[in-house]
N, C-alpha and C positions, 0 to 999 in steps of 0.2 A: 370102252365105256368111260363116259367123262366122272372126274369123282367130283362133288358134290360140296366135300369139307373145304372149309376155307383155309388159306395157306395158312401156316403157323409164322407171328412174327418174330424177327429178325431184329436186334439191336440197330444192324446195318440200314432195314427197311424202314425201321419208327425215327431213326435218325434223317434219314433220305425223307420221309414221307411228311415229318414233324408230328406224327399222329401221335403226340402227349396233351393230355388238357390237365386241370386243376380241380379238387373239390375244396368248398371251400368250409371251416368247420367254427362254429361262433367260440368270443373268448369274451365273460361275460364277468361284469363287474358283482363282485358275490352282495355288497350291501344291497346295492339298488335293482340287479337282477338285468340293468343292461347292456346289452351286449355293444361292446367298444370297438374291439377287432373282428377279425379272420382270419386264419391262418390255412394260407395255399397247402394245398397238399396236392401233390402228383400222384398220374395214374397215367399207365399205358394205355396201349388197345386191350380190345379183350381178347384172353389166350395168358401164355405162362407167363407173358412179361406186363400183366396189367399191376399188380401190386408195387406198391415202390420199390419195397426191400428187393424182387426178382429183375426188377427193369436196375436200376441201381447197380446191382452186381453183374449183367449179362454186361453194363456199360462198362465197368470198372474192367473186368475181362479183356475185355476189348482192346484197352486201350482209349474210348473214347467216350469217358467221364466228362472235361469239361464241355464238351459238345451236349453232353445230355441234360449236363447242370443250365446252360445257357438257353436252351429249346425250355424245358422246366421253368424255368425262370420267368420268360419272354410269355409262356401260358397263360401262368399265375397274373402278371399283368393285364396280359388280353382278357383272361376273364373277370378280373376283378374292376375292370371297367365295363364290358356286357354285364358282369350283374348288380350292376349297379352302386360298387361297395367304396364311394368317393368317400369324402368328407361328410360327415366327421368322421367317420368309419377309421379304422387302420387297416394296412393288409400286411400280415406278416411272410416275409418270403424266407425259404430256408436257403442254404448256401453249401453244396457240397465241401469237406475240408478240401480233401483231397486235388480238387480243380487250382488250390494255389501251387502246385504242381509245377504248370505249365503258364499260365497269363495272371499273378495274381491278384495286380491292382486292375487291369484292364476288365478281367472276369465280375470282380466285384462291381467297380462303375460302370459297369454294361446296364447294370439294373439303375441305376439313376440317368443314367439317357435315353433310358428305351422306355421311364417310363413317364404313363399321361401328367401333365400341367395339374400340380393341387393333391396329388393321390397323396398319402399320406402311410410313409413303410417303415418297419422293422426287420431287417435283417438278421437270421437266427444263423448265430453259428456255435458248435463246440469248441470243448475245450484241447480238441484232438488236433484242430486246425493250428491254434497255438504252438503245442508240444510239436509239429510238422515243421514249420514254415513259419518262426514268431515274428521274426524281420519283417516277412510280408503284411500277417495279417494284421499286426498293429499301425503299419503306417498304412493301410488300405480302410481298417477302422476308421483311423483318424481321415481320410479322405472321403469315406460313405458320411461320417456325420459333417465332414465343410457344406454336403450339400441338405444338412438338415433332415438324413434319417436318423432311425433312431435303431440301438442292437438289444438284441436278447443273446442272453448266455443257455443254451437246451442242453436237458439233462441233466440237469445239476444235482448234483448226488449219486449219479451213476460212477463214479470215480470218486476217486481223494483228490485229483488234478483240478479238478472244477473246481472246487474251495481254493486253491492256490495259485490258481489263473484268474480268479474272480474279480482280485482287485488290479490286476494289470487291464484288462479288457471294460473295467468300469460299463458294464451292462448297463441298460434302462431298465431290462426287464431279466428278472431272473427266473428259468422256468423250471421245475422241482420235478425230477423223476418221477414219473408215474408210481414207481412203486411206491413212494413215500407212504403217499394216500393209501394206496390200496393195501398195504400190508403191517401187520404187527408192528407197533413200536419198537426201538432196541437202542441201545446204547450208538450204534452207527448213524441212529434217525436224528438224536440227539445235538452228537456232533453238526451234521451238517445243517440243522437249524442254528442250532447257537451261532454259525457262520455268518448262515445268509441273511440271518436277521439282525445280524450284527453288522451287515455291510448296509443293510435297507435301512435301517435306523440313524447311520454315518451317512448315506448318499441320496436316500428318499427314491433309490431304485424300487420299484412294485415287483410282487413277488407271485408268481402267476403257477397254480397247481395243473398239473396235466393230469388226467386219467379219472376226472372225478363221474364214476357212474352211478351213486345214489346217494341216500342221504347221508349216508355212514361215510363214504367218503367226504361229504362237501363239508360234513362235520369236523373230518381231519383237519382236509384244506384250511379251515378256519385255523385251528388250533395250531396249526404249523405256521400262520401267519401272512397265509396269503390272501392276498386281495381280490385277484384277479382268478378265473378259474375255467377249466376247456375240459371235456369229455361228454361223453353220450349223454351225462344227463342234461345237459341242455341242448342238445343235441347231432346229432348226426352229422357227417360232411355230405354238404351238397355240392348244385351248380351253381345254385341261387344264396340271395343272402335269405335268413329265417323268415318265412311270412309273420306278422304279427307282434313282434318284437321291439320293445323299446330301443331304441341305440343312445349314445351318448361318445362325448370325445375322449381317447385318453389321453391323459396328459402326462408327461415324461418328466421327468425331472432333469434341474438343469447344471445338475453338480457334475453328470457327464459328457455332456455336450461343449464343457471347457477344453481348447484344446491344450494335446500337448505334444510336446517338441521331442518327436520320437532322434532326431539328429543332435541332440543337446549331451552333453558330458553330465557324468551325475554331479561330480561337483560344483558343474554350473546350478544344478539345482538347489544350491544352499539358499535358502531367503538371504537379499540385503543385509549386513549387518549382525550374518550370525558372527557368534565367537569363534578365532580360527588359533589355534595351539600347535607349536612346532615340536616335533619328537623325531629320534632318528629311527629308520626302520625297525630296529630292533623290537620295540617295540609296539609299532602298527600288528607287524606279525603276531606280536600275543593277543593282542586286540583280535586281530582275524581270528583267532585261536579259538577266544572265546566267543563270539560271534557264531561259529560252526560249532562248537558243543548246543549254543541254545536250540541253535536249528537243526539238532541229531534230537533232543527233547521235543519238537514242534510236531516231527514225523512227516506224515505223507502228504499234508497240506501246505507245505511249506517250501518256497521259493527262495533257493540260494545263486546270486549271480556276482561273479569278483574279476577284477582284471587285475592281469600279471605285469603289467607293461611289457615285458619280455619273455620268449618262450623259458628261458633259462633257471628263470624265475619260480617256474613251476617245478619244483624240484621232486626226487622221489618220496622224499615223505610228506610232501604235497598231495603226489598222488594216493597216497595212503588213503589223507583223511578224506578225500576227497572220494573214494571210491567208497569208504563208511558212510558219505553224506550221502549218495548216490545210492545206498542200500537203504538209507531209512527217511530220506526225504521225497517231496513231488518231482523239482525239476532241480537241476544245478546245472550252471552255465560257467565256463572261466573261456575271457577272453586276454588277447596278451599277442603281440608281433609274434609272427610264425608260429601261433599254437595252430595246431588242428582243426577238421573239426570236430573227431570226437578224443579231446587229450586222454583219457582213461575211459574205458566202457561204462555208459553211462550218461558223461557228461559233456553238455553240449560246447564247444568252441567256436571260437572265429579267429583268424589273422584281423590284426587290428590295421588299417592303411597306414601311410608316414604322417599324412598332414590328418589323422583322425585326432580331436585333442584328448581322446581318452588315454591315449599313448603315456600322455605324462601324469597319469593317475593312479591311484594302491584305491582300489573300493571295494568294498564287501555289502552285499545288500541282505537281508533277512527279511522276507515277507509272508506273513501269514494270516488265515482269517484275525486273529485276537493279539498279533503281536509284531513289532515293526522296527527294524533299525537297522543302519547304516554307518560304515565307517568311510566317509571321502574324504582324501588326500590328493595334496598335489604334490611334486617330485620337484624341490627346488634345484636341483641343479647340483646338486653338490660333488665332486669326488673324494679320492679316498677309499677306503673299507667300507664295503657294499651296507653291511649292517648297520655303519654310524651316519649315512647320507638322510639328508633331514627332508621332513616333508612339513609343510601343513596342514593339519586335518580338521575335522570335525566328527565327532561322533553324534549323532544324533535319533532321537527317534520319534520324530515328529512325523506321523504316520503320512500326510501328502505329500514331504517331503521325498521319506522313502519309497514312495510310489512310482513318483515321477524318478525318482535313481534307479527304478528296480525296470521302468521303461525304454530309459533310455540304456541298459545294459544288455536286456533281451533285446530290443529292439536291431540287435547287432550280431546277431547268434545266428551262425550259417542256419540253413537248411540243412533238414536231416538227411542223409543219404539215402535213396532208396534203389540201390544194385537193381537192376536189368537183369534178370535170371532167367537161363538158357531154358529152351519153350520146356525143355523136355523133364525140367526140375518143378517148374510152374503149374499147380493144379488152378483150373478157371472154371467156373460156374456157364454154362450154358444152357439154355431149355431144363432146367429144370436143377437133374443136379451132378449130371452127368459130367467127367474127368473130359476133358479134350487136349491136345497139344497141337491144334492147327485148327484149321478152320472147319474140318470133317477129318474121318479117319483116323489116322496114326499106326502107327506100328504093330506087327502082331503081339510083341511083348505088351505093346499099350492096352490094345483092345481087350487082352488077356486079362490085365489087369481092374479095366474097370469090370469087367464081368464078374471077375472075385471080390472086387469089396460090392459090387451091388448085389452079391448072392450069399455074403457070410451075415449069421445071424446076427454078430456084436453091431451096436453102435457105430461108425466110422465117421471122423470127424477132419477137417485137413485147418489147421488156420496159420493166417498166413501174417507172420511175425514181421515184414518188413514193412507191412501197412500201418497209418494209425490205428490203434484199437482193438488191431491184430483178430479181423473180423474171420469169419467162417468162408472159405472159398469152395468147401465143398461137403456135402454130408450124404450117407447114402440110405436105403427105405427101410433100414431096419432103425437108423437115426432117427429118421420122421415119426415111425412110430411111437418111439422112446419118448421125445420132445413131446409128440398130439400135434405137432406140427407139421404143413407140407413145407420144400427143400425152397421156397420162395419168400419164405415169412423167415426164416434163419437165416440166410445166405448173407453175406454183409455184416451180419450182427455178431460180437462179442460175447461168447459160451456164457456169460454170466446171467442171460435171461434163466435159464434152470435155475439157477438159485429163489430160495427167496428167507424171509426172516429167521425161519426156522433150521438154517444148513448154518454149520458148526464153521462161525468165524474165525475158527482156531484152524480147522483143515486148508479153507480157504486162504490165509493166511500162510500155510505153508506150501500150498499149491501154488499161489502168487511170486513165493521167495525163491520155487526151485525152474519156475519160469524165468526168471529174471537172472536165474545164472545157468540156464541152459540144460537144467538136468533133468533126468529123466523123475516121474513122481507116478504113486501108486497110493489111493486109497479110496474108499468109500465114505457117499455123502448124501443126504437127501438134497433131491434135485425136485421139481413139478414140471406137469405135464399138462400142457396144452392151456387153450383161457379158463379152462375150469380151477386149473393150479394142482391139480390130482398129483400129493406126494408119492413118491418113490426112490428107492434105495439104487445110485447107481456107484456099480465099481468103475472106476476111470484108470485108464495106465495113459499116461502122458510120455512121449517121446521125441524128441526135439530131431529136426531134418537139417542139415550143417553142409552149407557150399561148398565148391571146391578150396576158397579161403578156411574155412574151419568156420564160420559163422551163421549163427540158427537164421534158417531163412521160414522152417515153418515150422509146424507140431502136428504132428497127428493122433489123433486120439481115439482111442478104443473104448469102449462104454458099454456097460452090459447091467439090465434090469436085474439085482440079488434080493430086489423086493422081498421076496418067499423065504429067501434063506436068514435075512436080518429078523425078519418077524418071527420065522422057529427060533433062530438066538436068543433073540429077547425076551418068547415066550419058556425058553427053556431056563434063562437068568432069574426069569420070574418063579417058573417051579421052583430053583433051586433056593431063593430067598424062601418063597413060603416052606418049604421043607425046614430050612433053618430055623425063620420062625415056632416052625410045630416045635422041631426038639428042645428048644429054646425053652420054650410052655411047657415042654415033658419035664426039662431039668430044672426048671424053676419049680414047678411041683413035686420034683423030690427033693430041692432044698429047702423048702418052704412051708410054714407050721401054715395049711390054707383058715384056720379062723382070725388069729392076728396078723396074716400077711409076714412074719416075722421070718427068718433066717431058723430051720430046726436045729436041733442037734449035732446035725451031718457038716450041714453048712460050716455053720461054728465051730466044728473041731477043726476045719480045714483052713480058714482064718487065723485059726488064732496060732495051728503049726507057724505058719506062714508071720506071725507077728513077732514067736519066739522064735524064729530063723534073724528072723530081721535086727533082734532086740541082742542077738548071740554076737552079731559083728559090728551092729554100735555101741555097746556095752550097757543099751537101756533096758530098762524094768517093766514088766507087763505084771498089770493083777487080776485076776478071775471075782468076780462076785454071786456068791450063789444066791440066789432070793426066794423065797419060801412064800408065800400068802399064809396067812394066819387068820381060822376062821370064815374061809370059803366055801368048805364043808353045808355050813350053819345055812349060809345063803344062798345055796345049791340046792338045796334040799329045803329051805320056807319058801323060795320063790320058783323055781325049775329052773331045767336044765338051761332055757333058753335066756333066762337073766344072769346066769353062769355063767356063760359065752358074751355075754354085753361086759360085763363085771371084767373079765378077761380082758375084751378089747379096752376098754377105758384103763385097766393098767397098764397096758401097753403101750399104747399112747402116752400116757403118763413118762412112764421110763424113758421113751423114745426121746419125748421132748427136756427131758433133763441130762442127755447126755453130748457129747461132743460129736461134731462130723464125724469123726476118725475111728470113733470108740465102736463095740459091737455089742448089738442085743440078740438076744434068742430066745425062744420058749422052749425050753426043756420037755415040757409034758407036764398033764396035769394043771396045775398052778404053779409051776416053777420055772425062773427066767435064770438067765444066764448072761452077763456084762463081761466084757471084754475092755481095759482102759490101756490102752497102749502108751509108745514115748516115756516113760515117765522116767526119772532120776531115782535111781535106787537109792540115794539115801534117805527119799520122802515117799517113797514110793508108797509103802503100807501107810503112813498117815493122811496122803493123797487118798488111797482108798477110801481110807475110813470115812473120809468127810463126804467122798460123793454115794459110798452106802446109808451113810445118814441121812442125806439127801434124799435118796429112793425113798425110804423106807419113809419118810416125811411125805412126800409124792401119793406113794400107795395111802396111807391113812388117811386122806383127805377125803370127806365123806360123799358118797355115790346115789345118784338119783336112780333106782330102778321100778318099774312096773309103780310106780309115784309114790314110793316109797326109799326112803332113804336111808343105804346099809353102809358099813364101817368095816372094814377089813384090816388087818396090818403084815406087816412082815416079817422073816426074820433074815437074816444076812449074811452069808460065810465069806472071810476072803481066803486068800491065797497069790502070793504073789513071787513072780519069776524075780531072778535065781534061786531065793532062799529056798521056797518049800519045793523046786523040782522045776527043770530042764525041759518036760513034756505037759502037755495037755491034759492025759490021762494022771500021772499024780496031782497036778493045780487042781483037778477037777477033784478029786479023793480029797486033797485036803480042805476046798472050801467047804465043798461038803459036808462032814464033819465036821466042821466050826458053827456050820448056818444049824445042824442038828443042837450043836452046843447050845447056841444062844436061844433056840427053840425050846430046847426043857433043860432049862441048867440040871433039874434036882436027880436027871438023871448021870450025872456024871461023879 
């Protein structure tokens, strides 16, 4: 019996067959509402390899990325001519990083020969292609714009690299991480506006938001400062350009369209006529010195690139600082005869040639969204003692200058290495999300193998650390569930999609730091799930996979939903506050007189221990005040009980407000308060008293509005004061007492 289903595609077969086309999706000017561009977007056949993100990684697998990027490519023209999307229109084409691999200039102007007379393109690429392969893609930049396209920088914000590749690659168009829009403000959203609005204000680069699907987002987009705007809500990707639609031209600005001279020495970059200062190395060096502190302050946006003239140059405590820059900045490059190319883990290298002129140069470049400078030197010639050989330099931080020095430095920086790993170390995404190590089959330990991570419950994650971006090569169905995503929508992408505003930039931050030195990390974090965003609590153990050099070639990660169990914590954290609270309330109402709100008698004996503890080993004086009402009686009984208790509170208040932070009141009971006046200097102690019980008792006789009548009460007042009349609480209190009686009926004494 013949079957029926249609064969499943093949990388091999879409490649062989060319069966990729393009949708194309509107990028619409937000003031006016019309749409300027398109931006190609790729699609397979239909089957597992229709979505980009699955065809993309089946390619990369493979081996044959630039083949797929090229066929993609050649679509997006073909159909951006069928639909008609000439002038004025743009069409934006995106550009594999990866593909500068293998052909990088050739790959790049493939798309300006193949395409039609007049079309009008931006070429999108990240900041990943950079950090790869800078040598290439900066002089294939500057060769896409000889023929008069235009570039977009995509993603921006997804990384800290993109703010510090920003100004080396001078974008036309800066395109803003979907998330911006779509989620919570935060101190990260911040930054990377203050950036890019800070480079579009300097270069008149347009700043174009992705992901805007209503009006809350297109309200963001505004507010974040872009102009330009692409998502559902204006709509969908098609075949066609929008029925109905105004269009209009965009226009680029021509601050990037300057070229520059990526084969230029930085200190050729000095303007005519600057000022040039001779110093012997000595130095230059502390200059450098300080230079790399500003740019250990700048952090992860921030681009350091310096040449050695010689390997030798690069000394061990060179590498020191250098490996501190490399922990807290974006990129650092040192180039210098016979360095490396990676001098210290971390940082990028190149052998400089004999006849390169940078040979005879000391530069240090500091580049960041908000902040720029440069120290160029040239190597007069001198000999003698290494440290007194003179240069001329210029320190400078004239931000185009340092650009153009910070260009033509990278512009010189090997490619990064990416090892060849043995098939059977290499996990590859195929048909979906299945491990292979050949083209079918493998071994029974293999086979063994995928069948236990596609049948354990946790999360299983593989990512593969020697790529840019250190994307996802493999995840298995308890992952997809985790995510809300199928293994074709992740494959390719950077774990950081689970993230969103609300996961703790702190944990993140240190799951970052113990990647970056290869160590193993353990902790829980809220992650979201699927396009809905639905939070949940995932535990992650992170485990680094190390070649037969000793070098992390992947990570594998285990991931498991503790949703249920963080929410009983929390919920349990929460009874246990409210519990607190209650006793809290219990024991504040038995220290507590509840009609004045005041401190009882309880309270206040335990205070004022606590002040004659105190008063014992600084050798200060404490005085008790007994207070009496006089005449309360009278007014408890012509008015009630309940004008009583007002009476009450208004003395209280009274006292409260005439005495010092530090001091203490209490109601006794009855009508009778109790003053606690600390710190005091025993040899004025008792006359201090005296004055602030005269005080009081001033306070209380001030006459009282009740029931709209107005009564007069007074006081009488005992003191007692530590050391003289007693050590304790219980005698202070005995003798004010007695005194406050005293002055209450002299005529009985």
């Amino acid at each position: 019996m013949t079957s029926t289903h249609a064969p499943v595609a093949t990388i091999d077969a879409v490649l062989a067959s060319g069966s990729v086309h393009s949708l194309y999706q509107p990028i619409v000017e937000l003031d006016s509402g019309r749409v300027v561009a398109y931006e190609a977007l790729a699609r397979g056949p239909q089957g597992p390899l229709h979505t980009p993100d699955a065809l993309f990684a089946a390619a990369r697998s493979a081996g044959r990325l630039a083949e797929l990027d090229a066929l993609c490519r050649s679509a997006a023209l073909r159909g951006a001519v069928a639909a008609e999307l000439g002038p004025p229109l743009t069409v934006f084409v995106n550009v594999e990083p990866q593909v500068l691999d293998s052909a990088p200039l050739e790959e790049l102007l493939a798309i300006a020969t193949s395409a039609p007379a007049g079309l009008r393109v931006v070429v999108e690429i990240t900041e990943r292609a950079l950090a790869t392969r800078p040598a290439d893609l900066l002089r294939a930049v500057e060769r896409v714009r000889e023929v008069g396209w235009g570039i977009a920088l995509d993603d921006v914000g997804a990384e800290s690299m993109s703010l510090a590749f920003m100004p080396l690659l001078r974008p036309d168009v800066v395109k803003l991480d979907l998330r911006l829009v779509q989620q919570r403000p935060g101190p990260a959203v911040a930054e990377i506006m203050n950036a890019v609005n800070g480079y579009a204000e300097r270069t008149g680069a347009l700043i174009l938001a992705e992901g805007i699907e209503d009006e809350a987002h297109l309200a963001m987009a505004r507010a974040l400062g872009a102009s330009l705007g692409q998502g559902w809500h204006f709509g969908r990707p098609a075949s066609t350009a929008a029925p109905g639609r105004a269009v209009g031209r965009l226009d680029l600005p021509s601050y990037s369209s300057s070229p520059v001279d990526t084969d230029a020495s930085p200190f050729s970059c000095l303007p005519p006529g600057t000022q040039l200062r001779t110093a012997p190395k000595a130095l230059l060096i502390e200059l450098s010195k300080h230079l790399e502190r500003q740019a250990m302050r700048l952090g992860e946006t921030c681009v350091v690139a310096a040449t050695f003239q010689e390997a030798r140059h690069f000394t061990p405590s060179t590498s020191l600082r250098y490996r501190d820059l490399v922990a807290r900045t974006g990129f650092v490059a040192a180039l210098g005869e016979d360095l490396p190319i990676e001098p210290v883990p971390g940082v990028r290298g190149a052998h400089l040639a004999a006849d390169d002129p940078v040979r005879g140069e000391w530069d240090v470049v500091v580049l960041s969204p908000h902040f720029s400078a440069a120290l160029l030197a040239r190597d007069l010639g001198d000999s003698g003692p290494d440290l007194q050989r003179r240069y001329e330099y210029a320190l400078t931080y004239d931000r185009s200058t340092v650009e153009r020095a910070a260009v033509a430095l990278v512009a010189r920086v090997a490619a990064q290495p990416a090892p060849e790993l043995p098939v059977a170390d290499r996990p590859t995404p195929a048909a979906g999300a299945a491990i292979t190590t050949g083209a079918t089959g493998g071994t029974v330990e293999e086979a063994l193998l995928r069948r236990a991570l596609a049948a354990t419950t946790s999360g299983v994650t593989i990512a593969d650390m020697t790529a840019p971006d250190q994307p996802l090569v493999y995840v298995n169905a308890a992952f997809e569930q985790l995510a809300g995503l199928e293994a074709g929508k992740v494959l390719g992408r950077n774990c950081r999609f689970l993230q969103g505003q609300d996961t703790d930039p702190g944990t993140v931050d240190r799951m970052r730091l113990a990647i970056r030195e290869g160590a193993e990390f353990r902790a829980t974090l809220l992650n979201h799930r699927g396009p809905d965003r639905e939070p949940w609590w995932n535990e992650i153990h992170l485990a680094p996979v190390l070649d037969a050099a000793g070098d992390v070639i992947q990570y594998i990660g285990v991931q498991t939903d503790v949703t249920g169990r963080v929410t009983a914590e929390r919920e349990l954290l929460r009874e246990r506050d409210r519990t607190r609270q209650h006793l809290a309330q219990i024991e504040e109402l038995a220290y507590t007189d509840p009609l004045t709100a005041l401190p009882n008698r309880r309270r206040f004996e335990e205070r004022m221990e606590s002040a004659l503890w105190q008063a014992r080993l600084d050798g200060s004086a404490v005085a008790l005040l007994f207070l009496d009402l006089d005449g309360f009686k009278a007014v408890n009984d012509a008015l009630g009980h309940a004008a009583g208790d007002e009476l009450l509170q208004v003395v209280a208040d009274r006292l409260r407000g005439r005495l010092r932070r530090g001091d203490l009141l209490a109601r006794l009971g009855g009508d009778e308060f109790l003053v606690g006046l600390l710190g005091l200097d025993p040899s004025t102690a008792l006359r201090e008293a005296g004055q602030v019980a005269e005080q009081l008792v001033a306070a209380v006789t001030e006459p009282v509005v009740l029931c709209t009548q107005t009564v007069q009460v007074r006081a009488s007042a005992g003191i007692s004061v530590h050391p003289d009349d007693g050590a304790e609480f219980g005698p202070l209190l005995h003798r004010a007492d007695a005194r406050m009686y005293a002055a209450k009926h002299p005529a009985d004494l």
